[in-house]
N, CA, C and O atoms as a GROMACS GRO file, in nm:
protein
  544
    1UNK      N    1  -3.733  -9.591   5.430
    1UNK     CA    2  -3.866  -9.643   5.455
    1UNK      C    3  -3.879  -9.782   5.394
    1UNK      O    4  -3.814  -9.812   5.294
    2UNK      N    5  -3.960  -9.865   5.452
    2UNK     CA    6  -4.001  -9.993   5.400
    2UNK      C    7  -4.083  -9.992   5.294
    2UNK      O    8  -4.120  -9.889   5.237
    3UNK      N    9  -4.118 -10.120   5.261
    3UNK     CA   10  -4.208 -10.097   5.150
    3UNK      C   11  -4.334 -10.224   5.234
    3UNK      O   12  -4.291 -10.295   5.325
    4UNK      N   13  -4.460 -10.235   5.196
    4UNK     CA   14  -4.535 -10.308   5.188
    4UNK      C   15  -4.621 -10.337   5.137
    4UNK      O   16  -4.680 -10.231   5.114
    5UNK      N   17  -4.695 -10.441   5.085
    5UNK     CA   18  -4.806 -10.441   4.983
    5UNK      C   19  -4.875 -10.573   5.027
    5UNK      O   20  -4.817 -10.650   5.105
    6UNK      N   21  -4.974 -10.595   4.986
    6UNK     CA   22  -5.072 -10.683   5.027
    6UNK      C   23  -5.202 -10.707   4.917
    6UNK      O   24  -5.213 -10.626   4.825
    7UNK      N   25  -5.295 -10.817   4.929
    7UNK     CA   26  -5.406 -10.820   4.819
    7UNK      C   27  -5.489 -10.903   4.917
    7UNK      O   28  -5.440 -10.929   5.027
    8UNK      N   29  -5.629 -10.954   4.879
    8UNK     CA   30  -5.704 -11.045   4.953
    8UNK      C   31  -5.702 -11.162   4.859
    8UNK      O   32  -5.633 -11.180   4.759
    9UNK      N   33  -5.776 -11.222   4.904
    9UNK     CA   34  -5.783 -11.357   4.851
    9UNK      C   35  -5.744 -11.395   4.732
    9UNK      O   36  -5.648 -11.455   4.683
   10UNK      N   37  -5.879 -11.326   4.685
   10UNK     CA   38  -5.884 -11.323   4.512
   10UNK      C   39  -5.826 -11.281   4.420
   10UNK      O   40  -5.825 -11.331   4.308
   11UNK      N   41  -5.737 -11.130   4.472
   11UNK     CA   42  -5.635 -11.049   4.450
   11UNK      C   43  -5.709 -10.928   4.365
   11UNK      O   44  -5.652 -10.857   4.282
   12UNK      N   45  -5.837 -10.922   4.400
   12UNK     CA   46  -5.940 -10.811   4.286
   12UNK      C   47  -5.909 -10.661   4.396
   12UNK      O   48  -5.958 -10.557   4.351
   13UNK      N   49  -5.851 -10.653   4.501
   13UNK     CA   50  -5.804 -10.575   4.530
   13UNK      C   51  -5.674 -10.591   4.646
   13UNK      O   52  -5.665 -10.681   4.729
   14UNK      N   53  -5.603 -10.509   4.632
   14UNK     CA   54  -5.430 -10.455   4.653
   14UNK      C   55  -5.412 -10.336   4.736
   14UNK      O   56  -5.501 -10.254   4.755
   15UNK      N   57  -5.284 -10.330   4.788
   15UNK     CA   58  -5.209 -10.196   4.825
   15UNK      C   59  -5.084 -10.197   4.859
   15UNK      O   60  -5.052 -10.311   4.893
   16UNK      N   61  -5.000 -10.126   4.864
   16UNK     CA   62  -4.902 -10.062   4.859
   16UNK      C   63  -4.879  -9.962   4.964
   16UNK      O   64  -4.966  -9.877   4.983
   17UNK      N   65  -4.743  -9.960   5.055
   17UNK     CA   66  -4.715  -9.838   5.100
   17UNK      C   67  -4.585  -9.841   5.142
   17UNK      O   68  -4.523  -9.945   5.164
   18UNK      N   69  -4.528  -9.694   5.158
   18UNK     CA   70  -4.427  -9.685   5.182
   18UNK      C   71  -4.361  -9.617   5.309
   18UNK      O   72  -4.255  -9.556   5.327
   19UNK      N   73  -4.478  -9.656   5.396
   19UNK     CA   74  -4.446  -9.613   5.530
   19UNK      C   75  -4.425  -9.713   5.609
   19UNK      O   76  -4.472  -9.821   5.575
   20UNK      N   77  -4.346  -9.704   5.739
   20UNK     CA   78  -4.350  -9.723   5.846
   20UNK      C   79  -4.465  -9.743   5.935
   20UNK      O   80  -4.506  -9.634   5.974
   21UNK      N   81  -4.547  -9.865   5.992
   21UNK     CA   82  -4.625  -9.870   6.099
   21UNK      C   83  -4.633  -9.773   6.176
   21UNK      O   84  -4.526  -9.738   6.225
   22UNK      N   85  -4.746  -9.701   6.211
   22UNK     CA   86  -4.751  -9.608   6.356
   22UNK      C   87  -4.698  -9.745   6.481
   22UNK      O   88  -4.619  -9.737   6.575
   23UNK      N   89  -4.740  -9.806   6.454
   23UNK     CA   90  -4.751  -9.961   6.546
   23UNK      C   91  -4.845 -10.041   6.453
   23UNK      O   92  -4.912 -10.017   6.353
   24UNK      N   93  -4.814 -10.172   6.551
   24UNK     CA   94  -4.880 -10.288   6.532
   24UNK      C   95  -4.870 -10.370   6.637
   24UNK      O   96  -4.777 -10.384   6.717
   25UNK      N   97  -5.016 -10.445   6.626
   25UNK     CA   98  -5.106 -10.457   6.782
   25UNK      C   99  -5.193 -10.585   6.757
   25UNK      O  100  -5.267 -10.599   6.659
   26UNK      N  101  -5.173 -10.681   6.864
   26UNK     CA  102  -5.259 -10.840   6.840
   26UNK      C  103  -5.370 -10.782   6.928
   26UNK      O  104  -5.370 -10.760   7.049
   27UNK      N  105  -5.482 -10.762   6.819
   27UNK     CA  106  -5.634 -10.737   6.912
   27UNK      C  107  -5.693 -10.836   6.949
   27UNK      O  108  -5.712 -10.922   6.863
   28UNK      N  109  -5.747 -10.862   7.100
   28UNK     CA  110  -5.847 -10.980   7.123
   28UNK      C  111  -5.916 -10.935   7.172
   28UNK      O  112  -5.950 -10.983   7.280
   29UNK      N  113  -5.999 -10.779   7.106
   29UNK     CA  114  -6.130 -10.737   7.142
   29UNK      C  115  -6.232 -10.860   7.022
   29UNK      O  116  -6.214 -10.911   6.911
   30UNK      N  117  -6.356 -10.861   7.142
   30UNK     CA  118  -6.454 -10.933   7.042
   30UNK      C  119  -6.508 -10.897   6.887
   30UNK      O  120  -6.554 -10.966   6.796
   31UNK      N  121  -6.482 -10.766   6.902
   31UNK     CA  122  -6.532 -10.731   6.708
   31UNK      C  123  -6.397 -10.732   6.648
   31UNK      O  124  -6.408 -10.665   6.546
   32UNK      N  125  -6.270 -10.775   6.660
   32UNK     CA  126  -6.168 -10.880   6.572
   32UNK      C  127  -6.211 -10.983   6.554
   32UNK      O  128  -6.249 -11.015   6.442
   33UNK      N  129  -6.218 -11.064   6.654
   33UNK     CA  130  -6.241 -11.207   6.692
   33UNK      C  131  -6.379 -11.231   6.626
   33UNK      O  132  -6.390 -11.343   6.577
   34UNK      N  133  -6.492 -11.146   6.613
   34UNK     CA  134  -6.621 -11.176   6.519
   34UNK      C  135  -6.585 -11.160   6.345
   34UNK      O  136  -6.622 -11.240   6.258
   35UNK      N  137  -6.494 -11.018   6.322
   35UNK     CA  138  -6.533 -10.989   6.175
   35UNK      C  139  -6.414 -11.094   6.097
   35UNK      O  140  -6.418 -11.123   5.978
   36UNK      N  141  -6.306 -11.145   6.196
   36UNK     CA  142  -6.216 -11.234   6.101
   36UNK      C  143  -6.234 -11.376   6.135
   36UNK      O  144  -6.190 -11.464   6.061
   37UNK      N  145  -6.304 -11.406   6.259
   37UNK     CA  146  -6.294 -11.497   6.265
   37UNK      C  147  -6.214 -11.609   6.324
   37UNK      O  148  -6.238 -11.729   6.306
   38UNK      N  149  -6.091 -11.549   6.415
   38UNK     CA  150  -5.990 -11.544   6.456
   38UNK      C  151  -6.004 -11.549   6.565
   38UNK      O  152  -6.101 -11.508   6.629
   39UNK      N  153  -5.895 -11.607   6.608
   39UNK     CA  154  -5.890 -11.577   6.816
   39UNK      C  155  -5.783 -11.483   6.832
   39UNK      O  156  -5.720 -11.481   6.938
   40UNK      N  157  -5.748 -11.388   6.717
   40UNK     CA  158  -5.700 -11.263   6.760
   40UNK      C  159  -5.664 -11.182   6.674
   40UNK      O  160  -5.563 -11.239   6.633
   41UNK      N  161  -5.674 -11.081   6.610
   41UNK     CA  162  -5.579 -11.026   6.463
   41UNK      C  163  -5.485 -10.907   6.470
   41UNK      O  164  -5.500 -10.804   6.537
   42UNK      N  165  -5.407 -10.933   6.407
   42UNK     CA  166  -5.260 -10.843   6.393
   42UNK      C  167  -5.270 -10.717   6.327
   42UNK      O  168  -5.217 -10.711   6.216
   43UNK      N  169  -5.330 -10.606   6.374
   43UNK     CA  170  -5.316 -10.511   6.292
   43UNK      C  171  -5.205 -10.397   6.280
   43UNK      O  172  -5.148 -10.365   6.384
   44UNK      N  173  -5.178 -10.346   6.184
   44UNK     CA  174  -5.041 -10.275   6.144
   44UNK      C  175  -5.155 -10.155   6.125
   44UNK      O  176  -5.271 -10.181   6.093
   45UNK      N  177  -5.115 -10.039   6.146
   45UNK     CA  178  -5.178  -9.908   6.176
   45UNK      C  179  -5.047  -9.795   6.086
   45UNK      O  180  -4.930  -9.784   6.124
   46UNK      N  181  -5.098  -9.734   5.982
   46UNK     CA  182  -5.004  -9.639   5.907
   46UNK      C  183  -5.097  -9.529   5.875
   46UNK      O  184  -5.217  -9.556   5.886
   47UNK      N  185  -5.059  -9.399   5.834
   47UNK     CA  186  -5.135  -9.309   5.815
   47UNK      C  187  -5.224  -9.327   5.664
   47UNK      O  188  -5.169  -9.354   5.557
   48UNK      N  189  -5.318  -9.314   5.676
   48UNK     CA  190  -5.429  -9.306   5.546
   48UNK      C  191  -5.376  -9.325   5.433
   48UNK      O  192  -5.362  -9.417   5.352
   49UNK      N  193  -5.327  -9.123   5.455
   49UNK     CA  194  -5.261  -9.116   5.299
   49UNK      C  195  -5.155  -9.159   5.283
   49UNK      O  196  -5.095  -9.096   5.196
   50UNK      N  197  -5.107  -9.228   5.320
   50UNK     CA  198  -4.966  -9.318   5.277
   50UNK      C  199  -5.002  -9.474   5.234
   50UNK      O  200  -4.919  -9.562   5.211
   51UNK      N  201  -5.139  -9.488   5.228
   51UNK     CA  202  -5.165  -9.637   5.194
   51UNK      C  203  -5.257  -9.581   5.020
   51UNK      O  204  -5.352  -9.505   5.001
   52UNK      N  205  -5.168  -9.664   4.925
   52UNK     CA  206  -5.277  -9.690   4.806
   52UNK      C  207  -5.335  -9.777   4.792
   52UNK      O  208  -5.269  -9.881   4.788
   53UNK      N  209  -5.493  -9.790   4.776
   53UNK     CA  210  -5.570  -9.920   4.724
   53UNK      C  211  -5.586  -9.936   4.607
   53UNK      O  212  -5.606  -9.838   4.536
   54UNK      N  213  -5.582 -10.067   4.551
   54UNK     CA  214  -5.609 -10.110   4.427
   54UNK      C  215  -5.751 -10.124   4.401
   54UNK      O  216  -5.805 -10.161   4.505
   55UNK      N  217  -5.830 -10.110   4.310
   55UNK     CA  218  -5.980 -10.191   4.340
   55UNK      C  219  -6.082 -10.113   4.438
   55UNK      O  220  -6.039 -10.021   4.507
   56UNK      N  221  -6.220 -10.151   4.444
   56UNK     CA  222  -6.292 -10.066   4.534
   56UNK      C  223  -6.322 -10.151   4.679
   56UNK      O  224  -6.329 -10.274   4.691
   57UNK      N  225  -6.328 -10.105   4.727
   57UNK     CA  226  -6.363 -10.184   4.869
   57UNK      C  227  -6.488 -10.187   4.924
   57UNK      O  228  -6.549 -10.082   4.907
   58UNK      N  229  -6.555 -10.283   4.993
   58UNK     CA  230  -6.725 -10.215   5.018
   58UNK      C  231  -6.659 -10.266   5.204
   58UNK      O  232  -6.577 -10.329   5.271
   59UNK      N  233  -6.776 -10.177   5.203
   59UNK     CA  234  -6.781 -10.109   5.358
   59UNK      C  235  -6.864 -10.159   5.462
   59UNK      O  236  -6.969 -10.198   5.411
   60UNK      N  237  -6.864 -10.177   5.592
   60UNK     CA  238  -6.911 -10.196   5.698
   60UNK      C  239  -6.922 -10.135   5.826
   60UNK      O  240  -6.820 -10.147   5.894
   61UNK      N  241  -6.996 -10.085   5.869
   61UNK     CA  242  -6.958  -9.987   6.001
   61UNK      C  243  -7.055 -10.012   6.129
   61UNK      O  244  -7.170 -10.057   6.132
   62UNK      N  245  -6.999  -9.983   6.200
   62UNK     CA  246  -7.065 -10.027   6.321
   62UNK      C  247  -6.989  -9.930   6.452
   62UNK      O  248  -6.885  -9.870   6.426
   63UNK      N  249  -7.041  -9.922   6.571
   63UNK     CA  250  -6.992  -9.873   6.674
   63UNK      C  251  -6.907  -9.975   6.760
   63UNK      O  252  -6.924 -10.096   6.778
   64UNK      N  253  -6.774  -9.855   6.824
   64UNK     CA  254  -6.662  -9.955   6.906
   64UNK      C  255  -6.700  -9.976   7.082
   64UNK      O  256  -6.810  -9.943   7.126
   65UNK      N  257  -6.622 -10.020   7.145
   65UNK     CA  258  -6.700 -10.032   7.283
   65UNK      C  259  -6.685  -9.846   7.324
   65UNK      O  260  -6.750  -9.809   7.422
   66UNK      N  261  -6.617  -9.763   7.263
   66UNK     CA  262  -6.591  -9.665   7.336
   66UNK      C  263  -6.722  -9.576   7.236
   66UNK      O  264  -6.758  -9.469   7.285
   67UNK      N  265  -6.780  -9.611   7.119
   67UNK     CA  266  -6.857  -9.562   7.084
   67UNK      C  267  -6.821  -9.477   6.956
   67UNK      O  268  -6.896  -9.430   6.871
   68UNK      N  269  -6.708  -9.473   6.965
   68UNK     CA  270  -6.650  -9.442   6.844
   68UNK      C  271  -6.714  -9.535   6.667
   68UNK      O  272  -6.749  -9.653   6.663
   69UNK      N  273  -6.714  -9.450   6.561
   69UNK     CA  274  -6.740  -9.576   6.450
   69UNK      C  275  -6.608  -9.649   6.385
   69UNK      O  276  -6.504  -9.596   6.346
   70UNK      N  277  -6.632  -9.740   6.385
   70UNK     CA  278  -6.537  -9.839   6.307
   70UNK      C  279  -6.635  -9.908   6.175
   70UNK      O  280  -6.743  -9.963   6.156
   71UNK      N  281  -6.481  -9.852   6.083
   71UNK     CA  282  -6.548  -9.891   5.918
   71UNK      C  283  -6.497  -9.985   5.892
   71UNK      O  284  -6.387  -9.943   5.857
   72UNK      N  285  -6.495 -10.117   5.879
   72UNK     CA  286  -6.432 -10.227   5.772
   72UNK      C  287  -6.429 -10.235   5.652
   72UNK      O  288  -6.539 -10.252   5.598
   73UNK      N  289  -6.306 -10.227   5.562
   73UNK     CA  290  -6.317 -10.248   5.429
   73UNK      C  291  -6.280 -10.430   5.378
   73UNK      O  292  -6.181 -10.496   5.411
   74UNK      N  293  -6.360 -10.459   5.316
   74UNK     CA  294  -6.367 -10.564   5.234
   74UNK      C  295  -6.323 -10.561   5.087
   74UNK      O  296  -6.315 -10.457   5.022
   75UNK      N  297  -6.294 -10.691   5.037
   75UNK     CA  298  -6.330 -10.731   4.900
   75UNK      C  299  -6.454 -10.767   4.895
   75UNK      O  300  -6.499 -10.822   4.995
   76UNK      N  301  -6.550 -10.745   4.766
   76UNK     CA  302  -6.673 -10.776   4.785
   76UNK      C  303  -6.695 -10.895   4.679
   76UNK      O  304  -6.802 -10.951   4.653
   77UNK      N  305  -6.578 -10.919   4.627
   77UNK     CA  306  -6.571 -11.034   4.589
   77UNK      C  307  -6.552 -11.161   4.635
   77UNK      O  308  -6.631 -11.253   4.612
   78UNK      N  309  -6.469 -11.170   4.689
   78UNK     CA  310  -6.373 -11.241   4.820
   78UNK      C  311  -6.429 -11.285   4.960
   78UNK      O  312  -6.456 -11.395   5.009
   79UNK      N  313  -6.435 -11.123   5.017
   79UNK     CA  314  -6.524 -11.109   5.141
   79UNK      C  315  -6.380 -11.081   5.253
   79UNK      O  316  -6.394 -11.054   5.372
   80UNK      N  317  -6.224 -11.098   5.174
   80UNK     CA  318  -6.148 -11.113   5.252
   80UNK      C  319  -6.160 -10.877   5.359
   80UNK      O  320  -6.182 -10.763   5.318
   81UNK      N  321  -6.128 -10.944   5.495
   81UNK     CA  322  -6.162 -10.814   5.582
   81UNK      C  323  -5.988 -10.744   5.525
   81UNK      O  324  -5.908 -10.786   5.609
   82UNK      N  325  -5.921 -10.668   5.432
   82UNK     CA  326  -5.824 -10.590   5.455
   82UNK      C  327  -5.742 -10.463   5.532
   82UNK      O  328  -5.624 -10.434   5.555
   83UNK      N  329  -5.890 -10.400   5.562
   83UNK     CA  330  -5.862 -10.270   5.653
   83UNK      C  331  -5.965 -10.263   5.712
   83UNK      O  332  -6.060 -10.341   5.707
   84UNK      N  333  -5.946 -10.119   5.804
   84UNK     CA  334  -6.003 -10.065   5.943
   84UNK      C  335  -5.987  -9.936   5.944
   84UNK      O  336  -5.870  -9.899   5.937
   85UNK      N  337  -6.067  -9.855   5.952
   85UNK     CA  338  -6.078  -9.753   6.032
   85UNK      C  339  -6.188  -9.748   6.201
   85UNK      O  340  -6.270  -9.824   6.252
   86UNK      N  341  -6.121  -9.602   6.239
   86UNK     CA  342  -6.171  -9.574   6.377
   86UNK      C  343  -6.202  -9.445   6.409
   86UNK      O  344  -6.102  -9.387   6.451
   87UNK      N  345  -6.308  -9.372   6.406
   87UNK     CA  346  -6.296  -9.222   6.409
   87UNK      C  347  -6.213  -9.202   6.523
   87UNK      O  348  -6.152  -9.096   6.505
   88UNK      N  349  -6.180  -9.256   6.635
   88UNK     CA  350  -6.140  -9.221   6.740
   88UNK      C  351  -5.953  -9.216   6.649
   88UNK      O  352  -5.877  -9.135   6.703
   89UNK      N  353  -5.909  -9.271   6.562
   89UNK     CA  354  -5.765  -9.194   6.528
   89UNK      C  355  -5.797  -9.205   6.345
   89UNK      O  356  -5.778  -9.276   6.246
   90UNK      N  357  -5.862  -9.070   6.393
   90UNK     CA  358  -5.907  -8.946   6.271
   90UNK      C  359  -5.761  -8.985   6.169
   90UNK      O  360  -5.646  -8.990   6.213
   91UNK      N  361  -5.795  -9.005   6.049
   91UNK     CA  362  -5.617  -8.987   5.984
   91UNK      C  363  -5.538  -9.115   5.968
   91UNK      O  364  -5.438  -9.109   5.896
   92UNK      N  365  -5.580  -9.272   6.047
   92UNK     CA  366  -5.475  -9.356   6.018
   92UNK      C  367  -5.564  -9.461   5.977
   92UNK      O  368  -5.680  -9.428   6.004
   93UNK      N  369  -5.558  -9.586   5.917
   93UNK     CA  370  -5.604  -9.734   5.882
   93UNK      C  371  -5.500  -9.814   5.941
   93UNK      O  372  -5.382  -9.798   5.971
   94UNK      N  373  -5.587  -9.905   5.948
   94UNK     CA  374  -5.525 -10.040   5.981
   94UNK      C  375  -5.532 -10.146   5.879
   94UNK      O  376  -5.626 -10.172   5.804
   95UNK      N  377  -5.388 -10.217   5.892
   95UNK     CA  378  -5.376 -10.289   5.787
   95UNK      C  379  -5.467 -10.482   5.858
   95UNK      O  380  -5.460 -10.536   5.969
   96UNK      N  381  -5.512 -10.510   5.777
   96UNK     CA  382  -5.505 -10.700   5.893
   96UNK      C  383  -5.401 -10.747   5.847
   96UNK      O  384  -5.418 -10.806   5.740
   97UNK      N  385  -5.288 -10.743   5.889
   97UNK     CA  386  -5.176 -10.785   5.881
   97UNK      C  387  -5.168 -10.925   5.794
   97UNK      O  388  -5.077 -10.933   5.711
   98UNK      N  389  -5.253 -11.027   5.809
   98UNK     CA  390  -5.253 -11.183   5.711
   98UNK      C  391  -5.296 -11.082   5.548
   98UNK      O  392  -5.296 -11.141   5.439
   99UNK      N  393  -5.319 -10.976   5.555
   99UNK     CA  394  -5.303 -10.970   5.389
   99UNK      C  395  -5.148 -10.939   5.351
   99UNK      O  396  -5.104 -10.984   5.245
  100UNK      N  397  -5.065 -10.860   5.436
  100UNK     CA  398  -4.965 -10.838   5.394
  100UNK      C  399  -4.888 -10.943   5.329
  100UNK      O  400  -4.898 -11.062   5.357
  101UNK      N  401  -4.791 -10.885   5.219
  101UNK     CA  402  -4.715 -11.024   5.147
  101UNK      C  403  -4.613 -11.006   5.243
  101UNK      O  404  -4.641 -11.087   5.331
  102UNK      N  405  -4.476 -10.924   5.287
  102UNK     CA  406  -4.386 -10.898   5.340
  102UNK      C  407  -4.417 -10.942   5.486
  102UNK      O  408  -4.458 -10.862   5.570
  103UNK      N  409  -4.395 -11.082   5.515
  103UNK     CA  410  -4.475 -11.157   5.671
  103UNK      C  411  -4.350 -11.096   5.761
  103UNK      O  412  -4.377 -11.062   5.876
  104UNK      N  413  -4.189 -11.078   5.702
  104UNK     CA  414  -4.112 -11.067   5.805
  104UNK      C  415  -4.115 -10.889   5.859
  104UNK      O  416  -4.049 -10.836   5.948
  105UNK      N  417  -4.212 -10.832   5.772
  105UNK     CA  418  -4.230 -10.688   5.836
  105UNK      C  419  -4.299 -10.646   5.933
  105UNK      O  420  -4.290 -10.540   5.995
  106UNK      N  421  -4.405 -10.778   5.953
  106UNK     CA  422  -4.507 -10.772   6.082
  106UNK      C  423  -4.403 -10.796   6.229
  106UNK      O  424  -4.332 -10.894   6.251
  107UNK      N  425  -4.419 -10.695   6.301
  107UNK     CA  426  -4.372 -10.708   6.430
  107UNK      C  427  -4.447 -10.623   6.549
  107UNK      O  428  -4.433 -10.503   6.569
  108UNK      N  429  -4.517 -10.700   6.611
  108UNK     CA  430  -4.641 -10.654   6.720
  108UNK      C  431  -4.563 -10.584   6.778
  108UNK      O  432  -4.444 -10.614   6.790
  109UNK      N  433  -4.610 -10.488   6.821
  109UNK     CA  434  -4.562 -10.412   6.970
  109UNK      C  435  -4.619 -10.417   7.091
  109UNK      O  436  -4.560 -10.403   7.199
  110UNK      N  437  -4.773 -10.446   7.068
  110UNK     CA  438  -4.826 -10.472   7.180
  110UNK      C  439  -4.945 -10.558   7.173
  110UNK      O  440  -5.007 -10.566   7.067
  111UNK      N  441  -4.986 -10.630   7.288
  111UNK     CA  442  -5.141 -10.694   7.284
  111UNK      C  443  -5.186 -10.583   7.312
  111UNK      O  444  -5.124 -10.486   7.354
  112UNK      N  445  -5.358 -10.599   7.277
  112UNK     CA  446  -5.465 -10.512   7.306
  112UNK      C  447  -5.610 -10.561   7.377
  112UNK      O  448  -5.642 -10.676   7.347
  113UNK      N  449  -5.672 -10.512   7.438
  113UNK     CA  450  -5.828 -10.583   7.471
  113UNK      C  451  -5.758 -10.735   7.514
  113UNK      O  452  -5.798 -10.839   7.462
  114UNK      N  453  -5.684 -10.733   7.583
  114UNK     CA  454  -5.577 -10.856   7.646
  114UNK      C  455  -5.755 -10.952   7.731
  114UNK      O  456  -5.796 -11.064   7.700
  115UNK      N  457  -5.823 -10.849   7.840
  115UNK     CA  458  -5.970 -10.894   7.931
  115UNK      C  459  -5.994 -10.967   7.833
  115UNK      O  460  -6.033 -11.079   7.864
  116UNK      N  461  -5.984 -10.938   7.695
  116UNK     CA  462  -6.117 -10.997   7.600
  116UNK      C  463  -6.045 -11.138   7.571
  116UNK      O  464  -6.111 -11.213   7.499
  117UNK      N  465  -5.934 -11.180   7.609
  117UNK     CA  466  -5.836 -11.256   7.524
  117UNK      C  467  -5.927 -11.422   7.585
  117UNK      O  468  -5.959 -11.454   7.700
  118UNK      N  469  -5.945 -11.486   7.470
  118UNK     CA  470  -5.956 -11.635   7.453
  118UNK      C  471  -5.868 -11.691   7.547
  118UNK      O  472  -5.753 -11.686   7.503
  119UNK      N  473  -5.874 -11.738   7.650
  119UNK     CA  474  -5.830 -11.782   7.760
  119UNK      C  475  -5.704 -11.902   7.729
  119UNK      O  476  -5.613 -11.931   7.807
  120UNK      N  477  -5.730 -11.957   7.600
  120UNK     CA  478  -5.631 -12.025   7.543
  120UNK      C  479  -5.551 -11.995   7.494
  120UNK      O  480  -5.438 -12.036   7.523
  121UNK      N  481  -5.577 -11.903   7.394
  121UNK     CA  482  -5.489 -11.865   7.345
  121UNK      C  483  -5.336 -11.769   7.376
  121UNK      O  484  -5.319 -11.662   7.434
  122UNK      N  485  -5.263 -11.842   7.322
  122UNK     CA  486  -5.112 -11.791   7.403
  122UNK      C  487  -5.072 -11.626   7.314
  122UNK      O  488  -5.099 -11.575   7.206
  123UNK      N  489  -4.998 -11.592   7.430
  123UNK     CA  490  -4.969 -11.460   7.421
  123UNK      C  491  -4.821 -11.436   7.407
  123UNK      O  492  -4.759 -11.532   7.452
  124UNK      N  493  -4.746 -11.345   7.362
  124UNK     CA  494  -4.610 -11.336   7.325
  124UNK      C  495  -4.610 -11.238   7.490
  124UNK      O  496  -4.685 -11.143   7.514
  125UNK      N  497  -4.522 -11.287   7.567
  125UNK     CA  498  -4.475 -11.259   7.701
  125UNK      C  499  -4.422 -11.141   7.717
  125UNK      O  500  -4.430 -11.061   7.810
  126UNK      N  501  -4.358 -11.137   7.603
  126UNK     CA  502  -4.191 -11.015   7.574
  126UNK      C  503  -4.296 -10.881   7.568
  126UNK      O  504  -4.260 -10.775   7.620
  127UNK      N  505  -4.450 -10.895   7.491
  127UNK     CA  506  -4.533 -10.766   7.461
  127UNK      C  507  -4.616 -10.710   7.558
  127UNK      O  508  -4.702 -10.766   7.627
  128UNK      N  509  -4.568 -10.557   7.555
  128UNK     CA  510  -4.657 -10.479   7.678
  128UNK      C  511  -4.825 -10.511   7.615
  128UNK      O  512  -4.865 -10.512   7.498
  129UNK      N  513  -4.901 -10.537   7.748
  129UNK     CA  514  -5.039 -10.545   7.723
  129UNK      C  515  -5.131 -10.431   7.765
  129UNK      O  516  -5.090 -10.347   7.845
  130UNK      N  517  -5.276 -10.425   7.706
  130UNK     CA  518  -5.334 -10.337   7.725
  130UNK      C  519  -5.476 -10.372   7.759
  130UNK      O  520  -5.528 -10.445   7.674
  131UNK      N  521  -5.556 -10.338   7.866
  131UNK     CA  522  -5.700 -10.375   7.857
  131UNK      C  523  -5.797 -10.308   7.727
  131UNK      O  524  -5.912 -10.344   7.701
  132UNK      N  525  -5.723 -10.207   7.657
  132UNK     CA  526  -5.790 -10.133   7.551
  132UNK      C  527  -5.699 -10.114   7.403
  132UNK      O  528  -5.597 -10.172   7.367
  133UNK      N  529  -5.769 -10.025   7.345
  133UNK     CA  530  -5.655 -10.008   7.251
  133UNK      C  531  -5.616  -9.861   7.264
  133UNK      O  532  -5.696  -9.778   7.220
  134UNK      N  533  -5.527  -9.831   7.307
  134UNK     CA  534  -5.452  -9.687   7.336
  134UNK      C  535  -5.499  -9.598   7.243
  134UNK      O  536  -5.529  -9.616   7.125
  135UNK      N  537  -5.501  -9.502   7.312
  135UNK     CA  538  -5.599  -9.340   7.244
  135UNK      C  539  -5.511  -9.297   7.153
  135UNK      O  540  -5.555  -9.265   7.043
  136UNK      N  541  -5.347  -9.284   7.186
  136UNK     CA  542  -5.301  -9.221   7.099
  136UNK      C  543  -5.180  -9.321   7.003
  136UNK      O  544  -5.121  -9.271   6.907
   0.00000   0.00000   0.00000
């Protein structure tokens, strides 16, 4: 297994894990593109309990286009966005990949919410795309 770890800005909170990605996925649905700020973000997806956090995280939640809730965890110091959840996959987080320190471990597998994609912005060719983000 790999290792990975990551912190936000300020570094008042951290994590660690020692799993393997379920995947990892360049989202250009609009609530990426709003909460980072970004014209697209890289998220790495591992199971829950295989991720430790350092520090407390404060929270944000809101509904997805499918209606599902999505929680954002923050530094509330910082403000930097580190994780994600989705009730719709009960059991896993998402990492935002720009916290990770280990940059050569990030490797997309796929675009996502591709409809939603910034018309400029370029896309890696080689990656299967998706109008959504896959159920399972």
């Amino acid at each position: 297994m790999s290792f990975i770890s990551g912190k936000c800005l300020c570094g008042n909170i951290s994590y660690q894990s020692f799993a393997e990605p379920e995947f990892t996925a360049n989202c250009h649905c609009t609530d990426c593109r709003a909460a980072t700020g970004a014209v697209y973000s890289t998220i790495c997806f591992i199971k829950a309990d295989q991720l430790t956090i350092n520090g407390k995280t404060k929270t944000f939640q809101h509904l997805s286009d499918r209606g599902n809730t999505m929680t954002k965890h923050f530094c509330p110091t910082c403000g930097s966005q580190l994780f994600g959840e989705n009730t719709a996959r009960n059991g896993m987080i998402g990492i935002r990949a720009g916290s990770i320190d280990q940059i050569d471990k990030i490797k997309p597998s796929r675009q996502v919410y591709i409809s939603s994609r910034i018309p400029s912005t370029p896309i890696d060719s080689e990656l299967p795309v998706s109008h959504r983000m896959p159920e399972n």
